[in-house]
C-alpha positions as CSV (number, residue, x, y, z in Angstrom):
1,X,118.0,97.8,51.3
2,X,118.3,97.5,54.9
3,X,121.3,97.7,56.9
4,X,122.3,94.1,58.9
5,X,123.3,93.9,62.0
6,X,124.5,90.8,64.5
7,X,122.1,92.8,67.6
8,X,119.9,95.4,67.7
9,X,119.0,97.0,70.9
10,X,115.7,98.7,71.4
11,X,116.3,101.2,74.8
12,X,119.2,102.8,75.8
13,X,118.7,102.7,79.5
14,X,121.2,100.3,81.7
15,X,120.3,97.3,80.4
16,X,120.2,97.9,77.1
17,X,123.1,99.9,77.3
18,X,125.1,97.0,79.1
19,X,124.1,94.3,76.6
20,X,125.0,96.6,73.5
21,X,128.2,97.1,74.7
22,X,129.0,93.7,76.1
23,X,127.3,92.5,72.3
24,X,130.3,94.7,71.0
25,X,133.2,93.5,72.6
26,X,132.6,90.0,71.2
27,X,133.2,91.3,67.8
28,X,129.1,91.9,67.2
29,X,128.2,94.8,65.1
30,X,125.4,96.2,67.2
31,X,122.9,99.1,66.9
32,X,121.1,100.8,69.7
33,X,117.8,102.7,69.0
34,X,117.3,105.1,71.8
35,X,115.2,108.5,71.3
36,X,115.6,110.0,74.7
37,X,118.0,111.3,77.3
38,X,120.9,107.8,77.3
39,X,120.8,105.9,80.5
40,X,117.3,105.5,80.7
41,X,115.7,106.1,84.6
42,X,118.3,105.1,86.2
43,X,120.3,108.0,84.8
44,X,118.3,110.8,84.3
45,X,115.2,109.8,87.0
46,X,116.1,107.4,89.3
47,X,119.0,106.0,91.3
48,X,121.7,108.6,90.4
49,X,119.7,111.7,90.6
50,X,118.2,109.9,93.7
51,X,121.0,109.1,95.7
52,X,122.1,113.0,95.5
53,X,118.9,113.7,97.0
54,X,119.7,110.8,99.6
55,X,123.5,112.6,100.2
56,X,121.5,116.2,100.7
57,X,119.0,114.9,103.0
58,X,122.1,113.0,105.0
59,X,124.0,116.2,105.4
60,X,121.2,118.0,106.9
61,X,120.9,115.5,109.3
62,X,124.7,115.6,109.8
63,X,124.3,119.4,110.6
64,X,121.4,119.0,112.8
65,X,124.1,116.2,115.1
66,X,127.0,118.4,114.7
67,X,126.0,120.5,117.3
68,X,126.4,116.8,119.9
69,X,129.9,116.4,118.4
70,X,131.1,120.1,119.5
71,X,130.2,122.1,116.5
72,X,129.1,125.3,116.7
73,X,126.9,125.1,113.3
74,X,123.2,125.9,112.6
75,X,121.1,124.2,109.9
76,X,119.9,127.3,107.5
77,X,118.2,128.0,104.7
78,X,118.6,125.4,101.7
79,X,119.0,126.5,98.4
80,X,117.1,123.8,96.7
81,X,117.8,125.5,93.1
82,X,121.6,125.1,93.3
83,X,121.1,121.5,94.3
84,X,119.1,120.9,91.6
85,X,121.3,122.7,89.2
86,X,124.9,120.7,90.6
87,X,122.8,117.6,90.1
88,X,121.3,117.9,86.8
89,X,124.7,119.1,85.4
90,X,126.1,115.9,87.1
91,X,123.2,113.8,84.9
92,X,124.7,116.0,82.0
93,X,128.3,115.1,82.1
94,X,127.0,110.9,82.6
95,X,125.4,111.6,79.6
96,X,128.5,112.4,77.4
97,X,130.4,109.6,79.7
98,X,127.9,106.8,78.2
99,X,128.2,108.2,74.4
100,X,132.0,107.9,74.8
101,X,131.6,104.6,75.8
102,X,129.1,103.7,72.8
103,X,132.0,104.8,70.7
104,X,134.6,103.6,72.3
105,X,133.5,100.0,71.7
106,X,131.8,101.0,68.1
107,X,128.2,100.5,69.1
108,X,126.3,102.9,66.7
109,X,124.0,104.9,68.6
110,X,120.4,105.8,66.6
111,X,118.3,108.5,68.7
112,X,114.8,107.7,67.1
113,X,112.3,105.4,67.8
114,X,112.0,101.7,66.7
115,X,109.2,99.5,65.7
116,X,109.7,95.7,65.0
117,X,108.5,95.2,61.6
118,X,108.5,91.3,61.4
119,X,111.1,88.3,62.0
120,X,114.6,89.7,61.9
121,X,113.2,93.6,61.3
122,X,113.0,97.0,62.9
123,X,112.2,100.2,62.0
124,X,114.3,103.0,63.2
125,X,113.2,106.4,62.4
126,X,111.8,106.0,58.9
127,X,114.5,103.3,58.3
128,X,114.3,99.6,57.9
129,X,117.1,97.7,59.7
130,X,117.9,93.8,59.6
131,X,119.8,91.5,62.7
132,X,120.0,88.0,63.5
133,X,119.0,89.1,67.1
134,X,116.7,92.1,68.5
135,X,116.3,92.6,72.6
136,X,114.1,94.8,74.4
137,X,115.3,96.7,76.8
138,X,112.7,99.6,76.7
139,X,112.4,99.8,80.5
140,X,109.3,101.3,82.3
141,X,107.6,104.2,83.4
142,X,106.0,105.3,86.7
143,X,102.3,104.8,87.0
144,X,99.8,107.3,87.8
145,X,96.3,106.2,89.2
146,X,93.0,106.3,86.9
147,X,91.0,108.8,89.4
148,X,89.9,112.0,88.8
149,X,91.9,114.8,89.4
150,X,94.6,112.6,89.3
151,X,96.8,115.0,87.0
152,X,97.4,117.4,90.0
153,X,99.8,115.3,91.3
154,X,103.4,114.4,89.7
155,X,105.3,111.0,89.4
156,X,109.0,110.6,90.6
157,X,109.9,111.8,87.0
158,X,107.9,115.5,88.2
159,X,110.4,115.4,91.6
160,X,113.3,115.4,89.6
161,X,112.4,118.6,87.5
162,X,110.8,120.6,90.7
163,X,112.7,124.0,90.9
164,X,111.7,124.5,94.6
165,X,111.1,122.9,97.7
166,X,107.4,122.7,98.5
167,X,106.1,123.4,101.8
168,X,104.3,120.4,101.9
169,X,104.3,117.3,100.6
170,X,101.9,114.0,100.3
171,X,103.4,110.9,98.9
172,X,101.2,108.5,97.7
173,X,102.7,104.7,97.8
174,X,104.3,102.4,100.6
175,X,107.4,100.8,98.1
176,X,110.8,101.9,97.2
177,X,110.3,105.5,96.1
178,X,107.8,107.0,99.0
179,X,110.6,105.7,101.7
180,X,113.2,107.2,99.4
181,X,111.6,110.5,98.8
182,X,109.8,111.0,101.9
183,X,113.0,111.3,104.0
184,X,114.5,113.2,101.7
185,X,111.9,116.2,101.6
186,X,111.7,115.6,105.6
187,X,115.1,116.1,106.2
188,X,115.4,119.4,104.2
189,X,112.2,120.8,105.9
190,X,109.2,119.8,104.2
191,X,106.3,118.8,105.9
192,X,105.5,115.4,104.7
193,X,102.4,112.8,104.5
194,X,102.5,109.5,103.4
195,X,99.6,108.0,102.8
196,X,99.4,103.9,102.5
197,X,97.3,101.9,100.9
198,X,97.7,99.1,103.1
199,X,99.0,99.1,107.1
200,X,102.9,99.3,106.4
201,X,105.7,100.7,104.8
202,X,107.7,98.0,102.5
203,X,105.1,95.8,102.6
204,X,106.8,92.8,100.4
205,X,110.0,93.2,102.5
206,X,110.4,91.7,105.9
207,X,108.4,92.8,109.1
208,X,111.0,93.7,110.9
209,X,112.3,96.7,107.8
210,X,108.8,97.8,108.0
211,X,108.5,98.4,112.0
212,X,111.8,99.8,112.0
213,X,111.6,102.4,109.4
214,X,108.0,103.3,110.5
215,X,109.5,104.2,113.9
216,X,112.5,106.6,112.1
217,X,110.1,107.9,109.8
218,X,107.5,109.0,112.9
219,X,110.6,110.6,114.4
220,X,111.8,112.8,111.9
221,X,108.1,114.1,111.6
222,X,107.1,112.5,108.5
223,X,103.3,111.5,109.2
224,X,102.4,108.1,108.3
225,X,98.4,107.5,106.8
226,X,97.3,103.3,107.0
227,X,94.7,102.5,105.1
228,X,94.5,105.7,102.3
229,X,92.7,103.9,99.1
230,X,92.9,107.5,97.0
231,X,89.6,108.0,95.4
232,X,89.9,111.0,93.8
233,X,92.2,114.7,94.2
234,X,90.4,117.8,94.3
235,X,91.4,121.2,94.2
236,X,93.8,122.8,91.8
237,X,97.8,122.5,91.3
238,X,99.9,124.0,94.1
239,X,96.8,123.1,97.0
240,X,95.6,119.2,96.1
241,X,93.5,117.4,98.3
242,X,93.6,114.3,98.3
243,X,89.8,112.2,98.9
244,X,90.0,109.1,99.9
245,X,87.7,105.8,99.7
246,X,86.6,106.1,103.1
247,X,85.6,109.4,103.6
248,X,88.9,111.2,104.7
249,X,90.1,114.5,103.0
250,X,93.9,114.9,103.8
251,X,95.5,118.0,102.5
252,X,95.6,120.8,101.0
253,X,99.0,120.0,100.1
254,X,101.5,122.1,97.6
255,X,102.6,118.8,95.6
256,X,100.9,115.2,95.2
257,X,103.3,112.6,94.2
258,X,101.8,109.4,93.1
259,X,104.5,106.5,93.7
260,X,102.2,103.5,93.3
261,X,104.6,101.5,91.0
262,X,105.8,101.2,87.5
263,X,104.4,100.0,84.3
264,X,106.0,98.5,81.5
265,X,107.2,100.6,78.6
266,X,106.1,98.0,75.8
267,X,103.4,100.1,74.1
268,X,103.9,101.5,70.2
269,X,107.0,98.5,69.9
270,X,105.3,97.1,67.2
271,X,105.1,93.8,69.4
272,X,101.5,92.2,69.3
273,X,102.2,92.2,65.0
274,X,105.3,90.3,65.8
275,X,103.6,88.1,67.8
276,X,105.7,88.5,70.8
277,X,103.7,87.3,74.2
278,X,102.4,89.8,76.9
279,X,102.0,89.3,80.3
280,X,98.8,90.3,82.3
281,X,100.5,93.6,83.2
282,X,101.8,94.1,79.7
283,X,104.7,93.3,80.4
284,X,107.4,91.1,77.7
285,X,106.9,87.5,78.7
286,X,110.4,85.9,78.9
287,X,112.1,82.6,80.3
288,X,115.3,82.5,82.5
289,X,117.5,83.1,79.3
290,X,115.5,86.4,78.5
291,X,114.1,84.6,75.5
292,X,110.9,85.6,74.2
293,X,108.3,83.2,72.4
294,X,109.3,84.4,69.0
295,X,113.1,83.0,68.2
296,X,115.8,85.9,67.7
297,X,113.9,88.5,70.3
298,X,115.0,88.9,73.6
299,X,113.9,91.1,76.5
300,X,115.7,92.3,79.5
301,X,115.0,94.7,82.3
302,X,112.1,96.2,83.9
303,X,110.4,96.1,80.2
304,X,110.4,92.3,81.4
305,X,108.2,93.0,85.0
306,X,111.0,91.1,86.6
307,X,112.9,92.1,89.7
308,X,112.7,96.0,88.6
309,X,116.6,97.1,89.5
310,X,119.3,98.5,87.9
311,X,122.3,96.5,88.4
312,X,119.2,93.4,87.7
313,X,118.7,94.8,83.9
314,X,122.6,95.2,83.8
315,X,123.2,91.9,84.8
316,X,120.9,90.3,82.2
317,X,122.0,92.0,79.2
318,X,125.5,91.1,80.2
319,X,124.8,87.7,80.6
320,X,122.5,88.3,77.2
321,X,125.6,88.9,74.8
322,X,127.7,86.7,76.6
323,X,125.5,83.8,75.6
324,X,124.5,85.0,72.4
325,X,128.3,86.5,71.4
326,X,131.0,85.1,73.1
327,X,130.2,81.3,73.5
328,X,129.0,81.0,76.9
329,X,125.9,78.8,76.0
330,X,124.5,78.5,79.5
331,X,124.7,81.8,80.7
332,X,122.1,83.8,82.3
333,X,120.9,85.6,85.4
334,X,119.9,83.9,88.6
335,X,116.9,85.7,89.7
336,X,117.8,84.6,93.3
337,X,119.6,86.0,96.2
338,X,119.7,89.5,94.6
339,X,120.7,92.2,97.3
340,X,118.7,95.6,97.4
341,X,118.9,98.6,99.3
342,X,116.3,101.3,99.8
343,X,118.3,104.4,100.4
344,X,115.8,105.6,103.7
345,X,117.0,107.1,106.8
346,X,118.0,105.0,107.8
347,X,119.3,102.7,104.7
348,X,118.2,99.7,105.0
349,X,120.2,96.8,103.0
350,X,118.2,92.9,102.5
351,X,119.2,90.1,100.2
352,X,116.9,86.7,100.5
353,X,114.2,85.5,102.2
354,X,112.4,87.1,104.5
355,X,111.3,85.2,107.6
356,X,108.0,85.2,106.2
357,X,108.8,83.5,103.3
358,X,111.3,81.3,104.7
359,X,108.6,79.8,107.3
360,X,106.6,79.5,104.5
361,X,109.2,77.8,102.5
362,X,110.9,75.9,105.1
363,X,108.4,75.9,108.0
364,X,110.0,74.7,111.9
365,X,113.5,74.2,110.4
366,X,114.0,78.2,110.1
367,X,116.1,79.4,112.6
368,X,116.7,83.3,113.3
369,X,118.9,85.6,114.5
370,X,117.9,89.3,115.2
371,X,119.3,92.1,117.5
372,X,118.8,95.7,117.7
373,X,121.3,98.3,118.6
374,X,122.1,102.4,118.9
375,X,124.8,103.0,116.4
376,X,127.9,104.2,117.9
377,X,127.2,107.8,116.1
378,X,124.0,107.9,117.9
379,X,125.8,107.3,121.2
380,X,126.2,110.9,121.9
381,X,123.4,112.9,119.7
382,X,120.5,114.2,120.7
383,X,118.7,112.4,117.4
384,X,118.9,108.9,118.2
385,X,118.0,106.1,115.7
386,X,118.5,102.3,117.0
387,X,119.2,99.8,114.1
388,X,118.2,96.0,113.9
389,X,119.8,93.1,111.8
390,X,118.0,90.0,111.8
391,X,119.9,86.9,109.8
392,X,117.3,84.6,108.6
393,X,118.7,80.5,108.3
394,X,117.4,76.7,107.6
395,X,118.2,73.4,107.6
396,X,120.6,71.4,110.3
397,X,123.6,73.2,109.1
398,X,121.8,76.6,109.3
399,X,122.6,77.8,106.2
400,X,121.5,81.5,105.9
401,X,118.6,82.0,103.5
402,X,118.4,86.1,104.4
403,X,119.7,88.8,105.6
404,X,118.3,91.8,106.5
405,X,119.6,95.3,108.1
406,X,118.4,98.8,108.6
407,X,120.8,101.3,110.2
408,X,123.4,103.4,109.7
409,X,126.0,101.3,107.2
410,X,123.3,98.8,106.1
411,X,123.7,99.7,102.1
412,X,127.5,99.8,102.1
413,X,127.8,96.6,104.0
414,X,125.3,94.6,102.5
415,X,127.2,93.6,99.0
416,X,129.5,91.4,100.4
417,X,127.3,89.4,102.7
418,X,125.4,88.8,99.5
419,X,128.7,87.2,98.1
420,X,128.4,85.0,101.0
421,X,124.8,84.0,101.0
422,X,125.4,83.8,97.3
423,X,127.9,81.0,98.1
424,X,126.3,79.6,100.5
425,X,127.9,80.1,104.0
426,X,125.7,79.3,107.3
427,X,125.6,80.5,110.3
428,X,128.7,78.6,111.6
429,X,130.6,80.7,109.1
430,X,129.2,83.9,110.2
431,X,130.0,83.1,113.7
432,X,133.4,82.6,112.7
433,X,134.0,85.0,111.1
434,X,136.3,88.1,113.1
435,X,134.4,91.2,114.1
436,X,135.0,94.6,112.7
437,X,134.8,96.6,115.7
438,X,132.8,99.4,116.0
439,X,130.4,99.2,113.0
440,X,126.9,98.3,111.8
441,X,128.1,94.9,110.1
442,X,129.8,93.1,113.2
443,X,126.1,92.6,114.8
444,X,125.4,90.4,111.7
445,X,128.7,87.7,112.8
446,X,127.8,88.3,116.8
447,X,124.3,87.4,116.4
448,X,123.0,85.0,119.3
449,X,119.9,82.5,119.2
């Protein structure tokens, strides 16, 4: 006889995580199926573990200034092992955090795989369970290029268990992760290559992001490649050259990572018997209310190929349970307006459209508002990195549409000028809003035409 249950979860990364736990404190008796490390990326391979990195990489920097601010310090040796270690026993003690918090609100946790049988049924382990609701939330997994030789190089998942520091360094992918990684392994001494597929960094962000960080990146020595279509990688592990479609042989290089997106992780899910729609990139179909085609299964997250974020697959399981569990009928994300930050160096923070897409959208009605500046900090240093702010807005009463920053400050500042683009303030309100003298965010309520 199988067990019932009002929600099965299938993942136990943030999403599912957040909509188990939501599930359960509107009285649901909910079981999550998760067979690997809890917290999913995020956790163990991704923004945690990643924004340590980030914090390393900003120290060394710091040293390398302090000497402008009167220090008398020198930037040694780093000790990449202990990092490592401080970090991963960080992950380790989230880990117990999140099973406290499973029990606390009486979510029964099942660390084994699950398979859905049919309408209403999953298979957990070697054991049949029954709920009125399943949802998805089995996340993603980074991709790695069919090409041969392709196994020399590693994925962001291979950066996080690297013991040492290699020498040198090709990262292949213009997105999220080679701006993120690339600065790190610059800024604690690694000779670094990025090679592009295309002409820019951030390609699907605004223009302005992607001259910006080009410039920092070219300054701290990181070397930028345009046009790098990887073919194929040569040589063996430890000395991988990479050769690419037209001709060009960059390397040898001591580690190849390949950063060229995510895929979804809905293989061996027992969906296509279930009868639950795929997308082109195999990813779980799903309206606005994370509603499948098959009634009573649910999908949220990056499982879902939709806006691949964290606080995104947190937000929609939240939502999830509330609708399903506690009587909110209409509730669900927005997928609109959602703020991101790439944690480069500089951070850069953007929520909205981008002036591309708003002139797109909109065409002569957009208005904007940009402005460049040398951070305070940078007023005395030897290492000097301008930032730029550009607000993006429409319509007679100039009601922002975007905002976009990259500079020292941008991630921090960025959440609550999303609350206000969120709510819909213009350019009026911006203008009057009071100055917070010296930073990074008063250039976004002192921009001028």
């Amino acid at each position: 006889m199988a067990t019932r249950w009002d929600l099965i979860v299938i993942g136990g990364g943030s999403g599912g995580l957040a909509c188990a736990q939501r599930a359960a404190e509107h009285g649901a008796r909910v079981v999550l199926a998760e067979p690997g490390p809890i917290g999913g990326t995020c956790v163990n391979a991704g923004c945690v573990p990643k924004k340590l990195m980030y914090h390393a990489a900003e120290l060394a920097h710091g040293i390398a200034d302090a000497a402008d601010y009167g220090f008398d310090v020198a930037l040694g040796a780093h000790d990449w092992g202990a990092l490592k270690a401080r970090r991963d026993a960080y992950v380790r003690k989230l880990h117990g955090v999140y099973l406290e918090n499973l029990t606390k609100r009486g979510v029964t946790l099942l660390t084994e795989r699950a398979r859905i049988a049919g309408p209403g049924r999953v298979v957990i382990g070697t054991q049949e369970q029954a709920a009125g609701r399943i949802v998805i939330a089995s996340g993603g997994h980074p991709l790695v290029p069919a090409i041969p030789g392709a196994e020399l190089g590693i994925t962001s998942d291979g950066f996080f268990a690297l013991e040492r520091m290699p020498a040198t360094v090709a990262i292949v992918g213009s997105g999220y992760v080679a701006a993120e990684l690339s600065g790190v392994f610059a800024a604690l001494g690694a000779k670094v290559t990025v090679l592009m597929r295309h002409d820019r960094m951030l390609r699907s962000f605004d223009g302005m992001l992607s001259r910006r960080l080009m410039a920092a990146m070219t300054a701290d020595g990181i070397e930028l490649v345009a046009d790098a279509v990887p073919a194929a990688v040569s040589g063996r592990a430890g000395t991988a050259t990479v050769e690419l479609a037209d001709g060009r042989r960059p390397g040898p290089f001591e580690c190849l990572i390949w950063a060229v997106g995510r895929t979804p992780n809905a293989a061996g899910l027992g969906l296509e018997a279930a009868g639950v729609a795929l997308g082109g990139a195999g990813e779980i179909v799903t309206d606005l209310r994370q509603d499948t085609n098959v009634a009573g299964i649910h999908a949220i997250g990056d499982v879902t190929g939709r806006v691949a974020l964290t606080p995104v697959a947190i937000a929609a399981g939240r939502r999830l349970a509330d609708r399903l569990f506690g009587g909110e009928a209409d509730r669900h994300l927005e997928y609109r307006n959602i703020p991101t930050v790439i944690f480069s160096h500089p951070p850069i923070g953007t929520v909205g459209l981008s002036e591309e897409e708003a002139r797109a959208q909109f065409g002569d009605r957009v208005a904007v508002f940009q402005g460049d500046f040398m951070p305070l900090y940078h007023g005395i240093t030897e290492r000097r990195r301008r930032a730029e702010v550009k607000l993006v807005a429409t319509g007679p009463d100039r009601r922002v549409v975007g905002l976009h920053a990259i500079g020292m400050g941008a991630d921090e500042m960025l959440q609550g000028f999303a609350v206000a683009i969120r709510m819909g303030a213009t350019k009026a309100d911006f203008d009057d809003t009071v100055a917070i003298h010296p930073t990074t965010a008063e250039e976004v309520v002192t921009l001028r035409g």
